[in-house]
C-alpha positions in Angstrom: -17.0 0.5 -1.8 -20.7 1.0 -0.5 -21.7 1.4 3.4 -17.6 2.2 4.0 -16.0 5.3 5.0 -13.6 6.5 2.4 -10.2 6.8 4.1 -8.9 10.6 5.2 -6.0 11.6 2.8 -4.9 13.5 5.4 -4.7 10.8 8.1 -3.4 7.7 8.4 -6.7 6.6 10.8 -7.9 4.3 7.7 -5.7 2.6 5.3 -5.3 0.4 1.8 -4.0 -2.7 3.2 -3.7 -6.1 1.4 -4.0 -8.9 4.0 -4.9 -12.6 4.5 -8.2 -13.0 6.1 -9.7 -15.6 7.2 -13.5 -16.8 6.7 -15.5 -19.7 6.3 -16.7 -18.0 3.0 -16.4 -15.1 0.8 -19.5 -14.0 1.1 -19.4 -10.8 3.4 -17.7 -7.2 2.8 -16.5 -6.3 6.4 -14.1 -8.5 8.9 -13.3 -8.4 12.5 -9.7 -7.4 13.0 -8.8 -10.7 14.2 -9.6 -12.3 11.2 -7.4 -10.2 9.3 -3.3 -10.2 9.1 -1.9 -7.5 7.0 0.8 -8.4 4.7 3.0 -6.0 3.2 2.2 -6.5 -0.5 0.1 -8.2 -2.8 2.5 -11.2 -3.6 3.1 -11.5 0.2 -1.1 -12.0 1.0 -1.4 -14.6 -2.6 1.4 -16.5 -1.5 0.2 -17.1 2.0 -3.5 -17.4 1.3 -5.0 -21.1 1.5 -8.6 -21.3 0.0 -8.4 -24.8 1.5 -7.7 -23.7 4.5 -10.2 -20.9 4.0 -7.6 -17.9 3.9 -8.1 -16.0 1.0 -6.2 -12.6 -0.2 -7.8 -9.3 -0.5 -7.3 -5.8 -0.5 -9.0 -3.8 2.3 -9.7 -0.6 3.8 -9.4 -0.1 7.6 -9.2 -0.6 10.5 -12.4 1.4 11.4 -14.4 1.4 14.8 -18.0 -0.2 14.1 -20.9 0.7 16.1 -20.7 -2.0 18.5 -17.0 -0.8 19.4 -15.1 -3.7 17.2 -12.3 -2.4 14.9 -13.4 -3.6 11.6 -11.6 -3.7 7.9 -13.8 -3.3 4.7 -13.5 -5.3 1.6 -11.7 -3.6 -1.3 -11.4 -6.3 -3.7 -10.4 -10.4 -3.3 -6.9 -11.1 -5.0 -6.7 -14.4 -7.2 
């Protein structure tokens, strides 16, 4: 979890969320909060991915404002 802000155990500011996001590619470690809907568990986000469709599951940390003012989720792990 490199170049992410570990979340405050004493805030609920930044999260561990599993969610379906949605990317032409897995290749990047951060997501505009658009392209991310939070599911409510794991076997929620694997049964509505579609990697045809590209929506893949993952586990993420956020959301977290980035520089340019966007609220942004970091990649955790991807879910197969």
């Amino acid at each position: 979890m490199q170049k992410m802000i570990p979340p405050d155990p004493e805030s609920s500011v930044s999260t561990l969320e599993y969610a379906v996001i949605y990317i032409p590619r897995r290749s990047r470690n951060r997501f505009a909060a658009t392209c991310v809907e939070i599911k409510s568990c794991a076997a929620e986000a694997l049964n509505d991915a579609d990697p045809d469709n590209k929506r893949y599951a993952a586990r993420v940390s956020g959301p977290s404002k980035s520089s340019e003012g966007l609220f942004i989720y970091y990649l955790v792990e991807w879910l197969e």
